[in-house]
N, C-alpha and C positions, 0 to 999 in steps of 0.2 A: 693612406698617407695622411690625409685629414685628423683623422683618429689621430694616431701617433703624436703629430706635432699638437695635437689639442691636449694630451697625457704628459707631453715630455718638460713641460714646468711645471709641475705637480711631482712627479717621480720618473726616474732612471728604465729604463727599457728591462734591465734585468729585476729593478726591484717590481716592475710591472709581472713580469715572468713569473718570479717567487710566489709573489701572490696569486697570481692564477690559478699557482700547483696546488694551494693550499685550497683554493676556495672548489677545483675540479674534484680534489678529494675529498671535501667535504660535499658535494654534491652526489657523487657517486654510493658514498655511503648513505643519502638518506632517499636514493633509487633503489636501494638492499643489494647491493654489490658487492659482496663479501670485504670483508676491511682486509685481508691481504691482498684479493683480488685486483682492491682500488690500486691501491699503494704499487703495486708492480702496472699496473696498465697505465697509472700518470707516469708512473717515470718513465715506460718503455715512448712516452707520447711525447714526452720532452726531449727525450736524449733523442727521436726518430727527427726534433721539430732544429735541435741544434746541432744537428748532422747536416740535414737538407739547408737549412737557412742562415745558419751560422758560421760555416765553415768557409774561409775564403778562398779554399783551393777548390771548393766544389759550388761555388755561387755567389754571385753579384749583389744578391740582395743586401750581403753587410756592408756594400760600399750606399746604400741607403739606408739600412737601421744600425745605428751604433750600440749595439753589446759590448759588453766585456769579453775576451774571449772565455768560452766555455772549455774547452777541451774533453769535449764529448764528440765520441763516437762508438759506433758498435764493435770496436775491436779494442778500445780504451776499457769498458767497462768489463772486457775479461779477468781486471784484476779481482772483482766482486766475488769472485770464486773463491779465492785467497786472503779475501776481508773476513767471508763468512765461516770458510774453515777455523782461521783462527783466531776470530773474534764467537764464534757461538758454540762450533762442536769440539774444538779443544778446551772450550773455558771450562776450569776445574767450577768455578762457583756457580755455575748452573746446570753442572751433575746434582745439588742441592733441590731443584723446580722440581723437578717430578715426585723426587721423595717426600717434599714437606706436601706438596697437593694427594700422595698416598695415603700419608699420614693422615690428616682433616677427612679422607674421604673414607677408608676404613673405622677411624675413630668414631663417624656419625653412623657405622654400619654395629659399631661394639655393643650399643647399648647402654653407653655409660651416658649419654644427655638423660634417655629416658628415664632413669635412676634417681637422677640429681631431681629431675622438673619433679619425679611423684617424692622426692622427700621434701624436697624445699618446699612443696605447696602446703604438706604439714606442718611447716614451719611458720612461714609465712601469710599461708593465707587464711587468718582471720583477721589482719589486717586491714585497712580502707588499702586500697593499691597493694596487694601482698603478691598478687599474681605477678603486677608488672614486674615490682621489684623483685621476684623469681624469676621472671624472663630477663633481668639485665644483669641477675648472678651469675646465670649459666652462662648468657651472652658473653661476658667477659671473661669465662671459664674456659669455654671454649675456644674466645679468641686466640687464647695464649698458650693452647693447643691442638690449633688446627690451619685459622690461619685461610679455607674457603669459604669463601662470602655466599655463595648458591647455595651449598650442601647445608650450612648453618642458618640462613635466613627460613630458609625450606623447611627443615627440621623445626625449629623455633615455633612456625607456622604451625607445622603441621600439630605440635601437642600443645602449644601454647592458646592459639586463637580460639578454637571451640569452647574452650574453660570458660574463657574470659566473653567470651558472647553468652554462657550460658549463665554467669554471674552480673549480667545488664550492665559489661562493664562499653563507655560510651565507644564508635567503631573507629574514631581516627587517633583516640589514645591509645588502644589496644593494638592497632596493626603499626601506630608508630613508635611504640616501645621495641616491638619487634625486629621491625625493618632495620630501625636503630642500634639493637642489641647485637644481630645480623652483621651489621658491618665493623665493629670493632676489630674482625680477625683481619680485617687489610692494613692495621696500623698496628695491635698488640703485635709482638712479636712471639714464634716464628710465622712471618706474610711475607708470601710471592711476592707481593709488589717491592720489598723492602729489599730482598732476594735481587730482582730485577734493575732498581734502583741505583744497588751494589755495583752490580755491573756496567752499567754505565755512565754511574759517577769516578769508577775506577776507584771507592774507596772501603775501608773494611764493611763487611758484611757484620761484622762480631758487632761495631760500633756502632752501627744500622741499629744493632738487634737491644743494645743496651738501652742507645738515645731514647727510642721507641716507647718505652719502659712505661716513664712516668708520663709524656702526654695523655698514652695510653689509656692509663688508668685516671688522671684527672678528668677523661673524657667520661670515662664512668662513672666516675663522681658525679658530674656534674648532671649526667643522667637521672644517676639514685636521689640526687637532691630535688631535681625538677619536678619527679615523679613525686615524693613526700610534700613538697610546697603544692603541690596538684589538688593533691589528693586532701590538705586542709582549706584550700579555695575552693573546691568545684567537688566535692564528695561525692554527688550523685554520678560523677565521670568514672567513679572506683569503686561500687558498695561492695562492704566485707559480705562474706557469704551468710547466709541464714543459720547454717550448722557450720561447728568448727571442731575438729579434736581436739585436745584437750594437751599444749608441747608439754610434753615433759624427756626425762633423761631417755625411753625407747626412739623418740623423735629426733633427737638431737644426736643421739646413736646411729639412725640411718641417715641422715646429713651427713656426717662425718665420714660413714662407710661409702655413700657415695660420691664424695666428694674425693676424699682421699686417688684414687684409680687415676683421673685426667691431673690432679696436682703431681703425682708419679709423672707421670710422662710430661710436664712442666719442669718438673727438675730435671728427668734426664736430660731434655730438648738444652733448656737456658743455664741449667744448674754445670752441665759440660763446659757448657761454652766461659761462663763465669769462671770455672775452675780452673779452666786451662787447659783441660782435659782433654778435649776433642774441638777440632777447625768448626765453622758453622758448616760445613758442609758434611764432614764427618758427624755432627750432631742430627742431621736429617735421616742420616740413617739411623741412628738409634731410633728416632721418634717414629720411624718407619716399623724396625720391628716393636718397638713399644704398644705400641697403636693396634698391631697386628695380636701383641701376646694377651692386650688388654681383650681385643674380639675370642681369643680362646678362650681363656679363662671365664667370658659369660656367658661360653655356649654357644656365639652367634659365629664361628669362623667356619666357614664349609669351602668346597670346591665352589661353589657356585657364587658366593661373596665374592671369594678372591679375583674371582672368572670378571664380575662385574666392577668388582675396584681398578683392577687389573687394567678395564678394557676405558672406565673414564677417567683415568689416571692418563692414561694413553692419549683419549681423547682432550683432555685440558692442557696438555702439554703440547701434544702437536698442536694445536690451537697457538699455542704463544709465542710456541717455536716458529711455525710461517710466519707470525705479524714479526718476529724479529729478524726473519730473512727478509722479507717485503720489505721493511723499515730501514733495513741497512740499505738498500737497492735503493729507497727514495730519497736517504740523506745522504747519497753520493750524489745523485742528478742536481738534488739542492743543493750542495757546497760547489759544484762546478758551475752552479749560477751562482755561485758568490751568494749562497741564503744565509750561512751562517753570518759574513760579517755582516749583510743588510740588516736580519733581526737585531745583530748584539748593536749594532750602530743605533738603530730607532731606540734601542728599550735602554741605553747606554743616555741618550739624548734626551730621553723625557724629563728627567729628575736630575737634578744634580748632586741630593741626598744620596748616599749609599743605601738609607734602608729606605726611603720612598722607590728605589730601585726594586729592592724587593717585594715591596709589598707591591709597585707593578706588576711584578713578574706572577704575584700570588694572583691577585686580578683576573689577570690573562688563565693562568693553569684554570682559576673558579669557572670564568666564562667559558671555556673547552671546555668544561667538566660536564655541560647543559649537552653538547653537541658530540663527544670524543667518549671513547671509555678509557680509563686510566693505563691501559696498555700502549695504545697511541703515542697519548701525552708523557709518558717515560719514556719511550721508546724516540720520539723523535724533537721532543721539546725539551728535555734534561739533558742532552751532550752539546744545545745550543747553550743555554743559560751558563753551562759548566765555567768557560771561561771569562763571562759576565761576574760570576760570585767571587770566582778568584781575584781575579782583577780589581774588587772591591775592598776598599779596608774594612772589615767586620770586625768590630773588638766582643771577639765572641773566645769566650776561656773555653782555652783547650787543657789547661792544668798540667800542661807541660809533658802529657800524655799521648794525648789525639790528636792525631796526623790529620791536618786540614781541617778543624775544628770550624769553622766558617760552613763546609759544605757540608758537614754531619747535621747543621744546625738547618743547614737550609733547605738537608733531603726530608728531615722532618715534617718542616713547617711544609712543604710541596704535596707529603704523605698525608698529611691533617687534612689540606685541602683536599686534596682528590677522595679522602672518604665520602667529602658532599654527594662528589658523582652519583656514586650511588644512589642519594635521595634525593636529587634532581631531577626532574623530567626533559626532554621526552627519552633518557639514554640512561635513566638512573636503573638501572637493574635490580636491583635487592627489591623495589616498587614490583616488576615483573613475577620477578619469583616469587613474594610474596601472593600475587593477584592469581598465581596458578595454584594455591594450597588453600585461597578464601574458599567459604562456605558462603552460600548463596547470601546476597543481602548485601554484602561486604562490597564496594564498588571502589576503581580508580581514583573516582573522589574521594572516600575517607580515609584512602592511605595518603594520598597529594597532602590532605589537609592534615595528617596525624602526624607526617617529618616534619613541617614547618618548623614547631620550636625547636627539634632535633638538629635541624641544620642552625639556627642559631645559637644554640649550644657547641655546636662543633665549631661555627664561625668564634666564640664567644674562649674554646677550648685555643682557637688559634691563637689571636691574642695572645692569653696567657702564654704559651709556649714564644711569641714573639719577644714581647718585653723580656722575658723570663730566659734568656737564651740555655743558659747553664743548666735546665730541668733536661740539654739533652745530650749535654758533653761530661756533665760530672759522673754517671754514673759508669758508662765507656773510660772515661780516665782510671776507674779504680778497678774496674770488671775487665774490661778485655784493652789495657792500655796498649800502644804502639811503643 
């Protein structure tokens, strides 16, 4: 009772609550507790805590701690059956999740990265930095047809890193072009995250996929310029190789030839979607068998491909599918303590600016990004915020096209951030993946130290897309209007 009355001028008994859940689940996942696992065992612990202690027909206690009523209990929360039906296994727009994650994960099986990295290198590499700027050609190539962050950092790794260790290129600019080049496929469109996004901002996926476009690729820019200003500052960070062949029109021949294949399956994916042609969802399936007819055509399609696509196709999709079951299960316990208006209230109250609003709200997504993986933070911090952006005047052009032009602009700016995740520690993944493709030598440290400018390039990418609102509603106004 001490406690309590020592907390209760400071904050509300439920807003005490909210935060509990938040900090038990952040607890439990850095025990290794599977993040669906958390997610269903805090709320099974809350909805057991405001059964027992909350409920007045079943205890005294609330006539000593004043909550809000919850209206939880274990016969209440049977409607969760009937959320998740028809919020995950009826939803037409994430019959799209598995096929675009087939797609990225047969496409890295086709053989068409390995094509592009040994032509581009004819290309480019006698160059000072020719390698990097081949790994953030493909990087971007691939992002905009494939779209998985693992299967692409991996690959990148696996035939990019040796080269450029064997040409004394320095070890934290080479593993962080990489890691870097790696994560574009969660922001180029077609990206799960974006896919996911859709869904639970309730707004087009097509729009998603347009907005997307040009941060996208300014991110890439700003890459390819980093690396060229690099590489006239710090030369010895990039030496051209000692022998080079010699580009001429047979070089520029096989760039083209390999190049061409994943542009193919770019058009069918976004070239649909632009045309009108085909829903984004119906576009996944194209890129699905695209993906699949580019693996015949170079030979690489067997039984045993498919067997394996097949099976972590499987596997990355149930993966995302329980943290959306789990997730839905956690933001019912929270909204029945009243979490959703506690958060919109505090983050409603900090600013009185509309866009100091949001650049809170960006803040908080960046600081998650250190601790959460972007599946979390879309999954259970995007249908909080939702009615926070609304709520807000944004003079954000929608060109008289795009349906909710405000929250197209702000699932952007949320996507920009959360690519940091990745090159964040201690939860930035693409670090990971990368660290299980190093060659000996290669340590946690010189990847930590090679994303640094990467992340301020991204942070540097946000911005620009901030001020800039329109780089993610004009192209949605003309491509896939409402």
């Amino acid at each position: 009772m001490f406690l309590l009355e020592a907390i209760a001028p400071f904050m509300t008994l439920n807003e005490l609550a909210v935060l509990v859940m938040f900090l038990t689940f952040i607890f439990l996942l850095f025990r290794g507790i599977p993040v669906a696992f958390a997610l269903v065992g805090v709320s099974l612990i809350f909805a057991l805590f405001a059964e027992i202690f909350l409920d007045p027909f079943r205890s005294s206690f609330r006539d000593v701690i004043e909550f809000d009523r919850t209206g939880i209990d274990y016969q209440r929360l049977s409607v969760l059956s009937g959320r998740l039906f028809g919020n995950i296994v009826k939803n037409p727009v994430l019959v799209a999740l598995p096929m675009f994650i087939y797609m990225g994960l047969m496409l890295d099986q086709s053989g068409v990265a390995q094509r592009m990295m040994h032509a581009m290198q004819k290309l480019f590499g006698g160059l000072r930095g020719g390698l990097s700027l081949t790994v953030l050609l493909i990087g971007i190539i691939l992002a905009a047809s494939t779209g998985v962050i693992g299967a692409s950092v991996t690959l990148l790794g696996v035939m990019a890193l040796p080269a450029m260790m064997k040409q004394n290129y320095s070890k934290p600019i080479a593993t962080g072009t990489i890691a870097s080049a790696g994560t574009l496929g969660i922001l180029i469109p077609p990206s799960i995250m974006l896919v996911i996004m859709s869904d639970q901002l309730a707004i087009s996926l097509g729009d998603l996929f347009m907005g997307a476009l040009f941060p996208g690729l300014i991110l890439g820019g700003l890459y390819i310029a980093f690396i060229v200003i690099y590489g006239l500052i710090s030369p010895g960070a990039m030496p051209p190789p000692e022998k080079t062949e010699e580009v001429g029109w047979p070089v520029v021949k096989e760039v083209l030839l390999a190049v061409v294949p994943p542009m193919f399956l770019i058009l069918l994916v976004l070239g649909s979607i632009f045309a009108g042609i085909a829903t984004p969802t119906e576009a996944s399936g194209l890129g699905a068998f695209g993906a699949t007819l580019l693996a015949a055509v170079n030979g690489k399609l067997s039984f045993a491909v498919l067997r394996d696509v097949g099976r972590s196709t499987l596997n990355t999709a149930g993966y995302i599918v329980g943290i959306f079951l789990a997730a839905n299960f956690f933001a019912l316990v929270l909204r029945r303590y009243g979490g959703d208006e506690i958060v919109q209230n505090h983050v409603l109250g900090a600013f009185e600016s509309p866009y100091m609003i949001v650049l809170f709200i960006l803040l908080i997504v960046f600081l998650l990004g250190f601790l959460l993986d972007w599946i979390e933070i879309t999954i259970i911090i995007m249908p909080l915020m939702l009615p926070i952006i609304l709520g807000l005047e944004l003079a954000v052009p929608g060109f008289d096209q795009v349906q909710d032009p405000s929250v197209v602009w702000f699932a952007i700016l949320v996507a920009v951030t959360l690519q940091t995740s990745f090159l964040t520690p201690p939860v930035g993944f693409a670090l990971f993946y990368l660290k299980g493709v190093c060659p000996p030598g290669v340590t946690l440290a010189h990847i930590y130290k090679g994303v640094i400018p990467f992340v301020l390039l991204q942070l540097t990418g946000l911005a620009i897309v901030f001020y800039f609102p329109a780089l993610t509603t004009w192209l949605p106004s003309v491509a896939y209007g409402n």
